[in-house]
C-alpha positions as CSV (number, residue, x, y, z in Angstrom):
1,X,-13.2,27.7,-12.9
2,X,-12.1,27.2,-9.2
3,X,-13.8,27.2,-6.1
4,X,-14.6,31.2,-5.2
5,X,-12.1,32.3,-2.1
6,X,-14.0,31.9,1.5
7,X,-13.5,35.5,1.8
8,X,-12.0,39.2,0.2
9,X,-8.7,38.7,1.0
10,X,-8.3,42.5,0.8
11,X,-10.5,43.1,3.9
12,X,-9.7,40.4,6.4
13,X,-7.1,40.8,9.5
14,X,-4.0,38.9,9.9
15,X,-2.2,37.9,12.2
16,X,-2.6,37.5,15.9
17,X,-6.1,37.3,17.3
18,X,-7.3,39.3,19.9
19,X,-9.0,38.8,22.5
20,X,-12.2,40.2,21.2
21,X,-12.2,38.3,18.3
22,X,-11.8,35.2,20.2
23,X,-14.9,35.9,22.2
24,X,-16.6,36.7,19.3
25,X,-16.0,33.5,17.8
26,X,-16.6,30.9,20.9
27,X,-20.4,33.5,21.5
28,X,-21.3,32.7,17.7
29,X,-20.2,29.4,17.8
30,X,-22.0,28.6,21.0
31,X,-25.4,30.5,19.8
32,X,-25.4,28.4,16.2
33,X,-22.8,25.4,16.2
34,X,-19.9,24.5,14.6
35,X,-19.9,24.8,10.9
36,X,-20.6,27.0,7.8
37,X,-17.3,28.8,8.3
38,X,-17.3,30.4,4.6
39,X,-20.6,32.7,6.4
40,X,-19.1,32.4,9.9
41,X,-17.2,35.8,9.8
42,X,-19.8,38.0,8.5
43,X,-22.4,36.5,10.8
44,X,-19.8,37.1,13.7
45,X,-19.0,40.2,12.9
46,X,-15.0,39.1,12.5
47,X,-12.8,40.7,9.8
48,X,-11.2,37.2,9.1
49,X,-11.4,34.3,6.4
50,X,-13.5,31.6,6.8
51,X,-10.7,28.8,7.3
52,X,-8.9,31.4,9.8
53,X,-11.9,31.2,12.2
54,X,-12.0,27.2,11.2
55,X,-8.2,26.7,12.5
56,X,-8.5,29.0,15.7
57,X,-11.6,27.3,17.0
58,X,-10.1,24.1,16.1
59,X,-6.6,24.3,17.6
60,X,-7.4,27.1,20.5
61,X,-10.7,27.9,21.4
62,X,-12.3,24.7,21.3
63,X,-13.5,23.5,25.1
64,X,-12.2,19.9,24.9
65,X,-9.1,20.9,24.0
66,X,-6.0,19.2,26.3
67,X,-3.4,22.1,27.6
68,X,-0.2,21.2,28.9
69,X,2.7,18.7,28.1
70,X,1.9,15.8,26.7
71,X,2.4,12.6,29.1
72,X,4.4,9.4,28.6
73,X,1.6,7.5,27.7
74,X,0.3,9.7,24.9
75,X,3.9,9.6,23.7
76,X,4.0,5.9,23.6
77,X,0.2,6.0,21.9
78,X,1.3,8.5,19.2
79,X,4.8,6.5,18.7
80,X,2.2,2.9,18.1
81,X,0.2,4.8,16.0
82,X,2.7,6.6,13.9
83,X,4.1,2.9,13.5
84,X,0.3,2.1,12.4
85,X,-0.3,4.8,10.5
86,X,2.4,6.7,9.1
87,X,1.9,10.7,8.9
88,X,-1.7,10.4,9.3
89,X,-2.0,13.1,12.0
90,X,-5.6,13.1,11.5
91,X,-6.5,9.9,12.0
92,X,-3.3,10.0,15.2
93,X,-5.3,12.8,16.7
94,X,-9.3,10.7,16.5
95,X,-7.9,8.5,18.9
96,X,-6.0,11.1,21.5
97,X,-9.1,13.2,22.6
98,X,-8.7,17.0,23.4
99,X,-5.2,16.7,21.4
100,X,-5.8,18.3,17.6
101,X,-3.6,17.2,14.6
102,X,-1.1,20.1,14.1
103,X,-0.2,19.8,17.5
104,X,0.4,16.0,17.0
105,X,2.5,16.5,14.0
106,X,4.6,19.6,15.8
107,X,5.3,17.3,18.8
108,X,6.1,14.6,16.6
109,X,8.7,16.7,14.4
110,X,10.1,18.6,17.8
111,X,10.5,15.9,20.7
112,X,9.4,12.0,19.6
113,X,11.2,12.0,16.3
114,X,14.6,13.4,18.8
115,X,13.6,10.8,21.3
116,X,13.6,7.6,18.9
117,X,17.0,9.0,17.2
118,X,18.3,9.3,21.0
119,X,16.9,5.5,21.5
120,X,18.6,4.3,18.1
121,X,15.1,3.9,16.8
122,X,14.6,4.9,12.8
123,X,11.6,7.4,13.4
124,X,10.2,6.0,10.0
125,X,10.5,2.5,10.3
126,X,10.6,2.1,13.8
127,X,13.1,-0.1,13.7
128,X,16.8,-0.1,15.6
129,X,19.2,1.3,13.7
130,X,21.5,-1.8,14.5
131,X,18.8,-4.2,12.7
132,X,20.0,-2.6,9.5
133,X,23.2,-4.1,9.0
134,X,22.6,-7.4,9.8
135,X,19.4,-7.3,7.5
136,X,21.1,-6.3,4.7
137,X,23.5,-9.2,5.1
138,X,20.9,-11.6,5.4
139,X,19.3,-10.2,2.4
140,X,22.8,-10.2,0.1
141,X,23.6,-13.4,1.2
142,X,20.3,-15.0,0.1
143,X,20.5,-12.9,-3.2
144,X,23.5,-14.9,-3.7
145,X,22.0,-18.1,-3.0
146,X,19.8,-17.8,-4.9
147,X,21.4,-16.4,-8.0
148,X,23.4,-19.5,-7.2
149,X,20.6,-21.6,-7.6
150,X,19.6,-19.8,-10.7
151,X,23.0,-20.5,-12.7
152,X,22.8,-24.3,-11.6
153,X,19.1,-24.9,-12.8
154,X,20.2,-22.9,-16.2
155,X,23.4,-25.2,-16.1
156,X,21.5,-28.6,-15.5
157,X,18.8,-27.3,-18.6
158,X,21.5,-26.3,-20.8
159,X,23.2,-29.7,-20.2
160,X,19.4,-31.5,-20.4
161,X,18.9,-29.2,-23.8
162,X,22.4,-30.9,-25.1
163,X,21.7,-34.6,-24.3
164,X,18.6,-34.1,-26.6
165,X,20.3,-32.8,-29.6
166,X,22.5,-35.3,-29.2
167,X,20.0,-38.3,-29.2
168,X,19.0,-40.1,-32.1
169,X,15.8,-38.7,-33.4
170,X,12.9,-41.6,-33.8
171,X,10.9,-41.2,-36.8
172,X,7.3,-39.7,-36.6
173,X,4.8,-42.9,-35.8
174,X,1.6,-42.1,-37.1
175,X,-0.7,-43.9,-34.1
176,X,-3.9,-43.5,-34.7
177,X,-6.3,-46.0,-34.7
178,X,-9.1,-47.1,-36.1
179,X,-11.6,-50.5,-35.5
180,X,-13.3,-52.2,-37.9
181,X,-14.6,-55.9,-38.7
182,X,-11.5,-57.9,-39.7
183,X,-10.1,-58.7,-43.1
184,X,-10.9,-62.2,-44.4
185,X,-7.9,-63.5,-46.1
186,X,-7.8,-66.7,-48.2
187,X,-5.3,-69.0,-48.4
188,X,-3.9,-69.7,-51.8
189,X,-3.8,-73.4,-51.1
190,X,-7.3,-73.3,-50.2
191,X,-8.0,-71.4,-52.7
192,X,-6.1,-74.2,-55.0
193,X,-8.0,-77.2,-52.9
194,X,-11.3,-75.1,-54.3
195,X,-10.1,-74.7,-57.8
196,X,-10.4,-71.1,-57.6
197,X,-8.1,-69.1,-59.7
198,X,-7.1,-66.3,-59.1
199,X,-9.2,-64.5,-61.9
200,X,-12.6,-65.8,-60.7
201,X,-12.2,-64.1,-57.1
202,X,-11.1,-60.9,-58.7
């Protein structure tokens, strides 16, 4: 189950707000605050959805709300942010008081995107069109080093692999070691001085 709709779709108006409305709106807003738009329209007496009463107070009514053009140094702010940022019109519009989101991303789309193309400025990367090619040389040519580099290190261990097979194998030493008291050998002509035989030492 989803979330219930703010409001009966069937008995709401659409479209342009009147002036009424509007002062309806900014009166009930004014008396009780901003929020609780699901309950807003009933409580206000407006035939409207929740979220339409939301957007209007938002991007219209509100009284911090900039009019006007936008000047060159909110341009140059949005264009460092968008660099920042991205498409984050939200976050864009926090730091550019009485200017709302939609109305950043609608500039955006309708004169700063034009104005980079005009400069030669990739409105997505912010970087000069011109950068491109040599980048993409740079990057080819150090592909090529380094698949350069590659073969000659496979080379070199194919050659090293060779040389092995080639040399003479040494047998397997067994190295371990192991102390202990020494053995005490006799000589045989001591042992002959003595008069020992061999079957008395066994």
């Amino acid at each position: 189950m989803g979330r219930s709709p703010c409001c009966e779709k069937a008995h709401t108006n659409k479209g342009a707000w009147t002036k009424e409305e509007d002062e309806r709106l900014i009166a009930h807003i004014r008396a009780h605050g901003e929020g609780g738009w699901r309950t807003l329209p009933r409580a206000a007496g407006l035939l409207r959805c929740g979220k339409s009463c939301r957007l209007r107070w938002i991007n219209y009514l509100r009284p911090d709300l900039k009019r006007g053009n936008f000047t060159q140094e909110e341009d140059e702010t949005i264009i460092n942010l968008h660099r920042l940022l991205g498409n984050r019109w939200s976050l864009i519009a926090a730091r550019l008081p009485g200017r709302t989101d939609n109305e950043i991303k609608n500039y955006w789309n309708t004169h700063i995107r034009r104005k980079l193309l005009s400069r030669g400025v990739d409105p997505i990367t912010h970087r000069p069109f011109d950068e491109r090619a040599p980048s993409t040389i740079a990057i080819s040519s150090e592909r090529k080093e380094e698949k350069q580099q590659q073969q000659q290190q496979q080379s070199s261990s194919d050659e090293s692999s060779a040389q092995r097979q080639q040399a003479p194998k040494c047998p397997d030493l067994n190295l371990e070691l192991c102390i202990s008291p020494p053995l005490l050998r006799r000589e045989p002509s001591f042992q002959l001085q003595l008069g020992i035989t061999d079957s008395a030492t066994e």
